[in-house]
C-alpha positions as CSV (number, residue, x, y, z in Angstrom):
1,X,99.4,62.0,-37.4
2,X,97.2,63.2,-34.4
3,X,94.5,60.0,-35.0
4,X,92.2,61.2,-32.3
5,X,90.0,58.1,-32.0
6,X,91.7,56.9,-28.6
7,X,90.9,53.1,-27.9
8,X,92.9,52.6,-25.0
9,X,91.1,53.5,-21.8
10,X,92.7,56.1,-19.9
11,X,92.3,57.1,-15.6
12,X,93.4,60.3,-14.9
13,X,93.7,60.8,-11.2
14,X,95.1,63.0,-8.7
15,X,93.7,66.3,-10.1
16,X,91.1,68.5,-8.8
17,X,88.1,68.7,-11.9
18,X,86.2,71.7,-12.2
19,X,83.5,70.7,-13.2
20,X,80.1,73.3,-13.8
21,X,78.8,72.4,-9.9
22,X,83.0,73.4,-9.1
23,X,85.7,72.2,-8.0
24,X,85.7,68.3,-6.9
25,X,88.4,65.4,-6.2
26,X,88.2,62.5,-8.1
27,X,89.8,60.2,-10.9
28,X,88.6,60.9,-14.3
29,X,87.8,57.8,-16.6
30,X,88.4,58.1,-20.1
31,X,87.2,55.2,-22.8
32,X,87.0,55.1,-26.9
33,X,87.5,59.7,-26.7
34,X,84.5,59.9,-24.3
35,X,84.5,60.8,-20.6
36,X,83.4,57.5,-18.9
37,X,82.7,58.6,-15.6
38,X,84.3,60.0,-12.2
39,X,85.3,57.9,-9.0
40,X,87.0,58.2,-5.7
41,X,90.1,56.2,-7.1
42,X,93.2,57.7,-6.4
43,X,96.9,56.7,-7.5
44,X,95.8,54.8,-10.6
45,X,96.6,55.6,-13.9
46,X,98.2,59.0,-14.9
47,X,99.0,60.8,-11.8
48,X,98.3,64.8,-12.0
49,X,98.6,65.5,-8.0
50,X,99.1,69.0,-8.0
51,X,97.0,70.1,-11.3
52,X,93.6,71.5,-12.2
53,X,92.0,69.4,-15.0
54,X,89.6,71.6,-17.0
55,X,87.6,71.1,-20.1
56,X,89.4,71.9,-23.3
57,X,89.3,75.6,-24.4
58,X,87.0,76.5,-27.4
59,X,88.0,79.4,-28.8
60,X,85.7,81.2,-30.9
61,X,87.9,84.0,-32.5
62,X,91.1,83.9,-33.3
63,X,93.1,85.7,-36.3
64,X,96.1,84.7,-35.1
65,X,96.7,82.2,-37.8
66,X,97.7,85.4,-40.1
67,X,101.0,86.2,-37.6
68,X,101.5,82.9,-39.4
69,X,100.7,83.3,-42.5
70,X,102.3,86.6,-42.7
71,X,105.3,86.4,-40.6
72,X,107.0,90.0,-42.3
73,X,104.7,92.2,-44.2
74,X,106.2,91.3,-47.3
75,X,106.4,87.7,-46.7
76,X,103.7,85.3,-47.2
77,X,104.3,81.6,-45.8
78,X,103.3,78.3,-46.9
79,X,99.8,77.6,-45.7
80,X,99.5,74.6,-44.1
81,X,103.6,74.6,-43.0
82,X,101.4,78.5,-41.2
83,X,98.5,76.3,-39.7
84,X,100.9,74.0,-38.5
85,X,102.4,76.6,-36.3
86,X,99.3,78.1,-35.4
87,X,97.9,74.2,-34.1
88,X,101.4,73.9,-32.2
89,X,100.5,77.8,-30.2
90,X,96.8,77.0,-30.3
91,X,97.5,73.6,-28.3
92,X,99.7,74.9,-25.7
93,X,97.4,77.0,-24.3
94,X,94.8,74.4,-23.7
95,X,92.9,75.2,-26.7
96,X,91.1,71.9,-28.3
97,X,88.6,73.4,-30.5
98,X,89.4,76.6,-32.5
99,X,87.6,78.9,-34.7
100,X,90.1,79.8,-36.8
101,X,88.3,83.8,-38.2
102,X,89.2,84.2,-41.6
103,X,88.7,87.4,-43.1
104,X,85.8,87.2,-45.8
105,X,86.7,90.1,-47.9
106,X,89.7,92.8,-48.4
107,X,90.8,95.5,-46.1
108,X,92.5,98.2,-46.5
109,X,95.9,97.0,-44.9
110,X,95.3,93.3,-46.4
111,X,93.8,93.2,-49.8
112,X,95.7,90.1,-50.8
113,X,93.0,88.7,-48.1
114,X,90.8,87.6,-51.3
115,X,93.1,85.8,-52.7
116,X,94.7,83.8,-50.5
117,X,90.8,82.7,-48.7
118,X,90.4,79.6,-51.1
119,X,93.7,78.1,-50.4
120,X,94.2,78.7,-46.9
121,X,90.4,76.8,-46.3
122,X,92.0,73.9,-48.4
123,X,94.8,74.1,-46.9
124,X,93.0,73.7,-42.8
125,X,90.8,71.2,-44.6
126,X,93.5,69.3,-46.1
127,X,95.1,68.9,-42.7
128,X,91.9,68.0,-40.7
129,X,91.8,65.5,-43.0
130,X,95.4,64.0,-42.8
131,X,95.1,64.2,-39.2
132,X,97.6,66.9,-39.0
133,X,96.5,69.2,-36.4
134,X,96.2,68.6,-32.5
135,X,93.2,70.8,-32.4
136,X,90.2,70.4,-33.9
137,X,90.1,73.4,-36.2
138,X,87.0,74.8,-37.4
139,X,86.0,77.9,-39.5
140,X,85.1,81.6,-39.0
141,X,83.8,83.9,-41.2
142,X,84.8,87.7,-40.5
143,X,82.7,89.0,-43.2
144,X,83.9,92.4,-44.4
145,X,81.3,94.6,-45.7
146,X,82.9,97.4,-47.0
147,X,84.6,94.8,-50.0
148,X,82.1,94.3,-53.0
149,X,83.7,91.4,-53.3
150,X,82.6,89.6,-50.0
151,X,79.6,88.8,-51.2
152,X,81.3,86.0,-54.0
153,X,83.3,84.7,-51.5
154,X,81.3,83.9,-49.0
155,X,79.0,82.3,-51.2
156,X,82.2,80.0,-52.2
157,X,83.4,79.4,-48.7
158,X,80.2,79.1,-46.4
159,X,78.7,75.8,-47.7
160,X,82.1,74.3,-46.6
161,X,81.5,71.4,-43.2
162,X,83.9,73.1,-41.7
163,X,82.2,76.7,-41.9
164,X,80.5,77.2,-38.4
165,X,80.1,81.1,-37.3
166,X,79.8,83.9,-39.0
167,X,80.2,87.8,-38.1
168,X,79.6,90.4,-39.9
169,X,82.2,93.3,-39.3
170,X,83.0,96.7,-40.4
171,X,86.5,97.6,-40.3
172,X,85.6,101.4,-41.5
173,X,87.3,103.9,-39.6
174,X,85.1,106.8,-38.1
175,X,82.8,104.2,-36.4
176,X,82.6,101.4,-34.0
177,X,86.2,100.0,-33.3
178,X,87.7,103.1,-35.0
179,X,85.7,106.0,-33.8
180,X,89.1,108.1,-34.2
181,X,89.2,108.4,-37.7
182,X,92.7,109.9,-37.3
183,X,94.2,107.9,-34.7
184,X,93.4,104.7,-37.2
185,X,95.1,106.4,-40.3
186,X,98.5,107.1,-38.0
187,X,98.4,104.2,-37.0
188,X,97.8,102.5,-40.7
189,X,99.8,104.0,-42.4
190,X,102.9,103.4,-39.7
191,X,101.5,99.8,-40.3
192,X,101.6,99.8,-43.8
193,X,104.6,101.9,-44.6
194,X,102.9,104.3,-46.5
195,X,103.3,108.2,-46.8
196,X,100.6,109.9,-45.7
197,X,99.9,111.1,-49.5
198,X,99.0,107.9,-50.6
199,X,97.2,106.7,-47.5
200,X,94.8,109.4,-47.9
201,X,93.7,108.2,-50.9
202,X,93.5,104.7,-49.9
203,X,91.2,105.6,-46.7
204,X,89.2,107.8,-49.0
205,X,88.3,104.6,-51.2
206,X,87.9,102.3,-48.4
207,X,85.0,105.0,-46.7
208,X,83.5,105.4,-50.6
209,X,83.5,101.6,-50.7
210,X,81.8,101.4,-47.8
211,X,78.9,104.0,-47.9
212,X,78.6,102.7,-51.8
213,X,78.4,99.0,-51.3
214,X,78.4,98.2,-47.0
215,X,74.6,98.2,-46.7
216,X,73.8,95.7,-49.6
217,X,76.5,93.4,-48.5
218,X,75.7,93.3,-44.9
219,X,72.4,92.4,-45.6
220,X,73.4,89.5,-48.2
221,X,75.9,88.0,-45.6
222,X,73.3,87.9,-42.9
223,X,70.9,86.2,-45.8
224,X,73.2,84.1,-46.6
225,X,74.2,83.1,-42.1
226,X,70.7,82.4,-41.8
227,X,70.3,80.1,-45.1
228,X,72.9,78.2,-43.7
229,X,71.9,78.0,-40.2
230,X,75.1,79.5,-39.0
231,X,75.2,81.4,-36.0
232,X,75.1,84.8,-36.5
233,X,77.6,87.8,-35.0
234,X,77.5,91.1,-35.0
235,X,81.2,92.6,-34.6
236,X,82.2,95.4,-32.3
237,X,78.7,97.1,-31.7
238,X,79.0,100.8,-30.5
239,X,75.9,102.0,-30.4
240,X,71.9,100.8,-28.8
241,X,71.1,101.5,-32.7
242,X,73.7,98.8,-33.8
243,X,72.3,96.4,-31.1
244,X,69.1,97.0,-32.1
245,X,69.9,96.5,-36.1
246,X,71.6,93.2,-35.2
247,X,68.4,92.0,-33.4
248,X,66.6,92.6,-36.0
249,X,69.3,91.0,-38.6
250,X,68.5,87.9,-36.2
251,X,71.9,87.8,-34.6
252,X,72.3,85.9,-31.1
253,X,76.1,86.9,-30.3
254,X,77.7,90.1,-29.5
255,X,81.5,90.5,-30.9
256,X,83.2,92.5,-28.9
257,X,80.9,95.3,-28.0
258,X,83.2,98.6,-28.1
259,X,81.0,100.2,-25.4
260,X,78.9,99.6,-22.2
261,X,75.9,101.1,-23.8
262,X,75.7,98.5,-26.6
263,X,76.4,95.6,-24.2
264,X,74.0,96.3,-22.2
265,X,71.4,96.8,-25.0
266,X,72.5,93.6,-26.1
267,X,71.9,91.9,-23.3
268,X,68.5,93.3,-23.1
269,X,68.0,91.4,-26.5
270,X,69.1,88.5,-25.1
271,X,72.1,88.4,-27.3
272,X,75.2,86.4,-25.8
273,X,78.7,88.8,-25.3
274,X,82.0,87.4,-26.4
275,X,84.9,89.5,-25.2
276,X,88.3,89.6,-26.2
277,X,90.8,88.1,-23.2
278,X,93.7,90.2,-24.2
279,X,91.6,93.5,-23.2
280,X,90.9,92.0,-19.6
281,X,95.1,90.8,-19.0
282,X,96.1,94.4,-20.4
283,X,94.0,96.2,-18.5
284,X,91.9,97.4,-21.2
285,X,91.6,98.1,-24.9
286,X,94.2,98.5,-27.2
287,X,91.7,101.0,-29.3
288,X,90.3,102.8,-26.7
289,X,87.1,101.2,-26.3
290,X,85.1,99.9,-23.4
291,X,87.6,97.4,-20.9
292,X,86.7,94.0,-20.3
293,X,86.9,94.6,-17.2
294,X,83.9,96.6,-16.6
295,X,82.0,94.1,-18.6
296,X,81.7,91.7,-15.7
297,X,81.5,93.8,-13.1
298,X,78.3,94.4,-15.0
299,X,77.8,90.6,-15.6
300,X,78.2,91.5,-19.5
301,X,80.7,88.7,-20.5
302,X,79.4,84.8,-21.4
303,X,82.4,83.8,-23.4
304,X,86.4,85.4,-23.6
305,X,88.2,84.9,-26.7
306,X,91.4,84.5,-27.7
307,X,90.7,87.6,-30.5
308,X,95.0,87.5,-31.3
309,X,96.6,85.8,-28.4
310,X,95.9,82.1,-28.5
311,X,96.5,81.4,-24.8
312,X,95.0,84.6,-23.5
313,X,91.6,82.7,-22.6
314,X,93.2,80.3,-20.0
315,X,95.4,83.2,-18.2
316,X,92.2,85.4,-18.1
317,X,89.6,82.6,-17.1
318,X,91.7,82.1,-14.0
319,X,93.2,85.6,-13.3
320,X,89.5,86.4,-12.9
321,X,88.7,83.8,-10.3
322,X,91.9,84.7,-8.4
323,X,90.3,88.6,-8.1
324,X,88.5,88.9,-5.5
325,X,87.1,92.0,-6.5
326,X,85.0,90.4,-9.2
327,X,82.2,87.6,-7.9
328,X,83.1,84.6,-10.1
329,X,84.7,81.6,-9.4
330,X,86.7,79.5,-11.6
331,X,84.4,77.2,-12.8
332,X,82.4,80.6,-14.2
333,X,85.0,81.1,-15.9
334,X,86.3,77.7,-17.2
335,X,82.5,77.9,-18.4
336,X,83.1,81.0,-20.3
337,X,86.1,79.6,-22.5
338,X,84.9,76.0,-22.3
339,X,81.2,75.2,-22.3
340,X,79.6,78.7,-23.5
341,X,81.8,78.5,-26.6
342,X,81.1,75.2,-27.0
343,X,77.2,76.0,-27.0
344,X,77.1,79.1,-28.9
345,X,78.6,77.5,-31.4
346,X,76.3,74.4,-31.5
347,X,78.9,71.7,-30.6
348,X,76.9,69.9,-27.4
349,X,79.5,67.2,-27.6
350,X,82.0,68.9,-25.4
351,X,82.6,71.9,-23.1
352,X,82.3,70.6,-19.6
353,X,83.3,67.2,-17.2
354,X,80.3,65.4,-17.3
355,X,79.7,61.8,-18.2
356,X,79.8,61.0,-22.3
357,X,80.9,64.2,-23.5
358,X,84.3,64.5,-25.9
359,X,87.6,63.8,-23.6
360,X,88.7,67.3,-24.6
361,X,90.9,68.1,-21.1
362,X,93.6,70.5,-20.3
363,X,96.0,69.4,-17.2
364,X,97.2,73.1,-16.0
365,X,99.4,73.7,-12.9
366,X,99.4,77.2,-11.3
367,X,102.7,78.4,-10.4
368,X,103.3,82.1,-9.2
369,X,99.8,82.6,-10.0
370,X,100.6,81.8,-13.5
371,X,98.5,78.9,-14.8
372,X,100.9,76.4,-17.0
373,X,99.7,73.7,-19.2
374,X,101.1,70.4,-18.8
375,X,99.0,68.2,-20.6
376,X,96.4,68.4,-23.2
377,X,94.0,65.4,-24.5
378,X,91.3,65.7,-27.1
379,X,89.0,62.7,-27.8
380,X,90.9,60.9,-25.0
381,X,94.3,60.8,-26.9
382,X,96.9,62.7,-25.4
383,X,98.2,65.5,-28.0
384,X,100.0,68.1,-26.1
């Protein structure tokens, strides 16, 4: 079991910390999971000469536990033997807190998503509780609104501790992430092995679905965010109209905004931008929509997300300080996987180096340019 209440004090030396004033050279001291303190002490304790030591990631979306979950599309896998897997990806990429995002409602590829909600949130709580994860998993809710349904499960699932965000998202083709309407049914059906007969008729009751019920559920899962004093996101804004809506629905983050127009109008709002790290390493969208990229050169991005590859945060946070075409250094963006997260999300116990906060750490050495993980401690007890 990962018990995570470290007794045994702990000097980490040799690294360089980056730390939110940057970059400095110093031994870390690490007592009972807390971060006790830097000092000029070199050569005692664990020697990481040639690493960067950097706050644990938190990672505010990822669906990636479904890859798990799902491994064929006809197979569904155990779920805690899937979370497992999931912890064992999630870790190696430096990740110590994850929002594992759930989907809160059926879609039209996944309908089975209803089901399977109850069990799978046993399932991560069941292994927080045995101690059998390395990170500290926490929960997501991607609300869908175009499921009559949603509305019973998240009153089920969002009292739960380990309920922390929630977003409210709208998967319907023909607007925000899928303003193609028939690019998304090629590419559905291909993904569902369906003839085109039959997915007609499915994407016909999904949009009837959505136009009948999306409204009423929206506003009960923003009701129901706000009762609970969850943080509140709006998912994959295309519009100033949709920004503008989500202001008024009292939402403070921005999902993955699909264009530059509703970024911007969501940073007029004062609305924090999470962006999706794959986008920036690719090059840019996988659905056509607004790249990453251009986000920061407009200053548009406070937090990257893993969104589907768990690692993806770490490679981007320091492929962007190695550009020298874009003005941030690396501890701006250790701060936007690390400390932004870890404040969006209410958890002021960690997110940065600084005296007293968790002794969530990643030990990562660059090679090629490539950033690798060699070590990973959370609450001071080494787990990776």
């Amino acid at each position: 079991m990962f018990d995570t209440a470290a007794t045994t004090p702990l000097t980490l030396s040799g690294a360089t910390l980056i730390t939110p004033e940057g970059p400095v050279e110093a031994a870390l001291r690490l007592e009972a999971g807390r971060i006790a303190g830097l000092s000029a002490s070199r050569g005692e304790g664990l020697d990481l000469t040639g690493h960067i030591l950097i706050p644990g990631v938190v990672d505010l979306h990822t669906d990636h536990v479904e890859a798990h979950v799902y491994p064929r599309s006809t197979v569904q896998w155990p779920f805690l033997p899937a979370l497992m897997a999931h912890d064992a990806v999630v870790i190696a990429g430096g990740t110590t807190t994850v929002f594992d995002s759930l989907s809160v409602g059926a879609s039209m590829k996944r309908p089975e998503r209803r089901e399977i909600l109850a069990p799978l949130v046993d399932a991560l709580e069941n292994g927080r509780r045995l101690g059998m994860f390395r990170a500290d998993h926490l929960l997501h809710l991607r609300c869908e609104i175009s499921d009559p349904e949603t509305n019973g499960l998240v009153n089920a699932t969002i009292g739960r501790d380990i309920a922390r965000l929630v977003s409210v998202m709208d998967h319907t083709p023909g607007d925000r992430q899928s303003v193609d309407i028939e690019k998304w049914f090629t590419h559905m059906i291909h993904e569902m092995e369906i003839d085109a007969e039959e997915g007609r008729a499915r994407m016909q009751d999904l949009l009837d679905r959505s136009a009948r019920v999306g409204a009423a559920v929206r506003a009960h899962v923003v009701g129901a965010a706000h009762a609970h004093a969850l943080p509140l996101m709006s998912h994959d804004d295309r519009t100033e109209a949709h920004a503008d809506a989500a202001q008024a629905e009292g939402v403070t983050i921005s999902e993955f905004p699909t264009t530059l127009e509703a970024a911007r109008r969501a940073r007029a709002h004062g609305q924090a931008i999470v962006a999706g790290a794959p986008n920036l390493l690719r090059g840019g969208s996988q659905s056509g929509n607004v790249a990453v990229r251009a986000l920061l050169e407009e200053g548009l991005v406070d937090v990257l997300a893993s969104d589907y590859i768990p690692r993806s945060p770490l490679d981007a946070a320091f492929a962007i300080a190695a550009d020298t075409a874009l003005p941030y250094r690396l501890q701006d963006t250790v701060a936007m996987i690390s400390d932004r997260p870890a404040q969006l999300s209410g958890l002021t116990d960690r997110g940065r180096i600084a005296d007293g906060l968790r002794a969530d750490l990643a030990a990562v050495r660059v090679v090629n340019g490539q950033p690798v993980v060699s070590a990973v401690w959370r609450e001071g007890r080494r787990v990776f």
